[in-house]
N, C-alpha and C positions, 0 to 999 in steps of 0.2 A: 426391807427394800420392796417397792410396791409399785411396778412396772406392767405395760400393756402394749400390745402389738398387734398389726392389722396383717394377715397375710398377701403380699400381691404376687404377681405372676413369675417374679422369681422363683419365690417357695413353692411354687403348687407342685405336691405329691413329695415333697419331702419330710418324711417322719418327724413328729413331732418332739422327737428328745437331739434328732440334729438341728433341729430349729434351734431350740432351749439354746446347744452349746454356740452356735452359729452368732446366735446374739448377746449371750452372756455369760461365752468364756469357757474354757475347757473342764464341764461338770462333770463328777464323776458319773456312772449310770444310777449308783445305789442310790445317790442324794434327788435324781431324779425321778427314782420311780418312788420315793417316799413322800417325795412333797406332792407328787400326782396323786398318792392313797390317801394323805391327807386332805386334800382339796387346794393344797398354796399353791397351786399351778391348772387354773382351766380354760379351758378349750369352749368359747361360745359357751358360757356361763354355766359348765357342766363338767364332771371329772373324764378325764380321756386316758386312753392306754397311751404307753410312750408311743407305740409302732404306728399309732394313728397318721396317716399320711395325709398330709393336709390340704384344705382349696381352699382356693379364690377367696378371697373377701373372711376368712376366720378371723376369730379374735381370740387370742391369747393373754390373759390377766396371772399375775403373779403376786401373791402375796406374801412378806413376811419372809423371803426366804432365808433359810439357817444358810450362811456361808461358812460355817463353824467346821462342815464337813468337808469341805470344799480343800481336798490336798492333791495337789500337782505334782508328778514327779519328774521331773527336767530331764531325769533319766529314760524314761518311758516315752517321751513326747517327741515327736519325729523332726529333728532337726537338718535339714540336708546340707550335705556336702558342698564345696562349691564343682568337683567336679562333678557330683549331683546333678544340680542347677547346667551344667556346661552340656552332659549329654543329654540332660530335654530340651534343652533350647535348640542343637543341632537339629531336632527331631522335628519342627515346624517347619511348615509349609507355605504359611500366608499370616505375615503379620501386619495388621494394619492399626488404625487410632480406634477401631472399635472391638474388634475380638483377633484372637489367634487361634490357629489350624494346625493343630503337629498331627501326625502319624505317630500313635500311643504305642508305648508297648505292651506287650504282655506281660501281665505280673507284679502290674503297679495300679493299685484304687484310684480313682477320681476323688475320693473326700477319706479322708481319716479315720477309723471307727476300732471298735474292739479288738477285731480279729486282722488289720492291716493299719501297720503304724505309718511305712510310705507312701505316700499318696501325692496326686500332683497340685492339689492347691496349695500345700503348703511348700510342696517344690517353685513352684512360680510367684510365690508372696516373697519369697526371695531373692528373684528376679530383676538384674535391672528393666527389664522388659516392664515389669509391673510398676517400675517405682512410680510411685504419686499415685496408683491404682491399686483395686484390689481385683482377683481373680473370681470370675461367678463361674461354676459350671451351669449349662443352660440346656443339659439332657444327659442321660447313661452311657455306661459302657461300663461291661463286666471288668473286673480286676483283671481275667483271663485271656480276653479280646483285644486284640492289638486294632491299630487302623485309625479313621481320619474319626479327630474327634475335636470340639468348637470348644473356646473358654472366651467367657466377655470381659472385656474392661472398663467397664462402668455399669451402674445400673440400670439404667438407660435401653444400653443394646442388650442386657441380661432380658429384662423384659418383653422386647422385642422380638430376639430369639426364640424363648421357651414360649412365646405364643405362636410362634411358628412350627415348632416341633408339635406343640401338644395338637394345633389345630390341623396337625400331618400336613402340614404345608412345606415340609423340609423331606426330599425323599433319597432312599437310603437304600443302598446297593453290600450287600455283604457277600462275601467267597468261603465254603467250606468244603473242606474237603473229610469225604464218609465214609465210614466202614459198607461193605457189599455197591453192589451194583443197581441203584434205583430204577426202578422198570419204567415209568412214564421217563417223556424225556422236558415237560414243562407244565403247568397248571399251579392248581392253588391249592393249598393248607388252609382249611376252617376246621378250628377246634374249639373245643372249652376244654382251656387248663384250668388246674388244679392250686392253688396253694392256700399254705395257712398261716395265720396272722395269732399268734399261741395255738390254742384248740379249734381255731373257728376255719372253717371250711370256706373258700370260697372261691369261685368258678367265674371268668374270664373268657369272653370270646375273644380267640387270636386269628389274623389272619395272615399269610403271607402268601406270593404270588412268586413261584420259582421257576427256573431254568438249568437242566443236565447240560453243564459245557462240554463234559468229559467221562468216559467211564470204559470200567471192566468188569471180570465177573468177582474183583480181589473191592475196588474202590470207585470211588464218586466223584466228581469235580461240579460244585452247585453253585450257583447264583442266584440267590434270595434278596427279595423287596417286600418286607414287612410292613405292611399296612396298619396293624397296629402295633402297639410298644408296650407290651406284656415282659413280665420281668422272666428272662431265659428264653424266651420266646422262641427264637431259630431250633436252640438247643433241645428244646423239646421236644419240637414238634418234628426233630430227624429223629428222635429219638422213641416217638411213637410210632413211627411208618417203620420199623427196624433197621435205622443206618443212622445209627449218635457217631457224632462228630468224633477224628480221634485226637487223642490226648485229654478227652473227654470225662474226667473222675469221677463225674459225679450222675450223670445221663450216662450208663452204660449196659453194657450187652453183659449177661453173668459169666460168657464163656474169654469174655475182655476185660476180665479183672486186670491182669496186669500190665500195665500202662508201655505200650511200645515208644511213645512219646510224653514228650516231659510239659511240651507247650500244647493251648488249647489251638485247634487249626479253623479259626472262624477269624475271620479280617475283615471289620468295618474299611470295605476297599472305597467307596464313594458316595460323595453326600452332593445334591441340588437342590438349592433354594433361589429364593429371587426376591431381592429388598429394593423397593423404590424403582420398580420395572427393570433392575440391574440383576441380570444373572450370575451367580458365583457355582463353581463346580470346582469339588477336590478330589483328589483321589489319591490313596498312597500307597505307597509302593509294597511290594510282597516282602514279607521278612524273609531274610536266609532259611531259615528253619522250615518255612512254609512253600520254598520256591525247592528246594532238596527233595521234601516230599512228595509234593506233584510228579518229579521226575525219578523217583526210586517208582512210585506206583505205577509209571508207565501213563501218566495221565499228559494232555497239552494244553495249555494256557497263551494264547497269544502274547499278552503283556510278559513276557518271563524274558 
């Protein structure tokens, strides 16, 4: 089988072994990273690592590939419930002919991968919401990160969207709540993070532009507008100034190994964009979890 593919603005920055399965079916990862060492899968006419995140305008050729390896286990593959389906659909906000808006929860992936079999695309492919549609996500949100998050339906507005995200023309209001008491009470976060791609190092300028709603000398109540869209971004960078987020497992303080909380407390609270000089603004609501803990720390929240 001997296929090729042009990347456009939907894919941009999506790894290239979700691409692979995206377009040709649920691959196991071993089959993928073997045809990549062989060469039957290149990237702009060159071998590429799976984790390669892709741009704009790529080209993907595939050749020959052995489908021989190729086994699905029906048992492993995430098939949801219907009352599954019933409690995300409750969870939207704004559904119109072009995308929908729910307030996500915590605990559920955006796309499907190794380490999380539920995820919501394949929740909403199931959807009568979707029928005659297929679901795009058209930007992130951690697995852990509850809040307003956008899904398109059609190509179309997929496109449209993710150029709006990537060109920061969509701006993004998140809530968290910190371990200690943050001394400024507003300004800005400019860092270069840190992460790695296997062995390779590589360093990311982040920025975010924050505001103290609330505080003590025990906790924090923050309001963060990320400027840019680094992976863990907020997370980190409470996490470098010494106040990680709590329920926080993996940004943590050594003396906060054990988890007082079970949910992460960072809520994608509001998203503004504006298509066709038409403004849209969501915002969603605080989870129980998140609105108990504001008020055990003693902290105040207007909205609550």
């Amino acid at each position: 089988m001997n296929k090729s593919f042009v990347v456009d603005s939907t894919f941009v920055d999506m790894r290239l072994d979700r691409f692979l399965r995206n377009k040709l079916g649920n691959l196991p990862q071993s089959l993928i990273e073997k045809n990549l060492r062989n060469g039957k899968i290149k990237l702009n006419k060159k071998k590429a690592k799976s984790s390669f995140k892709l741009k704009f305008n790529d080209r993907i050729a595939v050749f020959n590939l052995n489908f021989q390896q190729k086994i699905i286990n029906d048992k492993l593959k995430f098939s949801p419930s219907n009352t599954t389906i019933k409690e995300n659909e409750d969870l939207i906000i704004d559904n119109n002919e072009d995308f929908i808006v729910l307030n996500k929860s915590s605990g559920i992936s955006v796309q499907g991968g190794t380490k999380s079999k539920k995820n919501l695309i394949d929740i909403f492919s199931k959807s009568k919401i979707f029928e005659g549609a297929k679901p795009f996500s058209v930007h992130r949100l951690d697995k852990e990160t509850s809040g307003v998050f956008i899904m398109a339906k059609n190509r179309k507005s997929a496109q449209l969207l993710t150029s709006l995200f990537r060109l920061r023309k969509v701006h993004k209001t998140y809530l968290a709540i910190c371990h200690g008491e943050i001394e400024k009470n507003s300004g800005e976060w400019n860092d270069d993070l840190i992460r790695y791609e296997n062995k390779k190092k590589i360093i990311e300028k982040a920025k975010t532009i924050y505001k103290v709603l609330d505080k003590n000398s025990n906790s924090s109540l923050v309001e963060m507008k990320p400027i840019t869209g680094r992976k863990h971004q907020l997370r980190k960078q409470l996490f470098n100034i010494g106040h990680p987020i709590y329920g926080d497992d993996k940004y943590k303080l050594i003396d906060s190994i054990k988890r007082s909380n079970k949910n992460l407390m960072l809520h994608s609270y509001q998203i503004k964009f504006m298509i066709k000089n038409k403004k849209f603004t969501y915002k969603a609501l605080l989870p129980d979890y998140f609105k108990k803990l504001i008020k055990s720390k003693r902290l105040n929240f207007l909205d609550l």
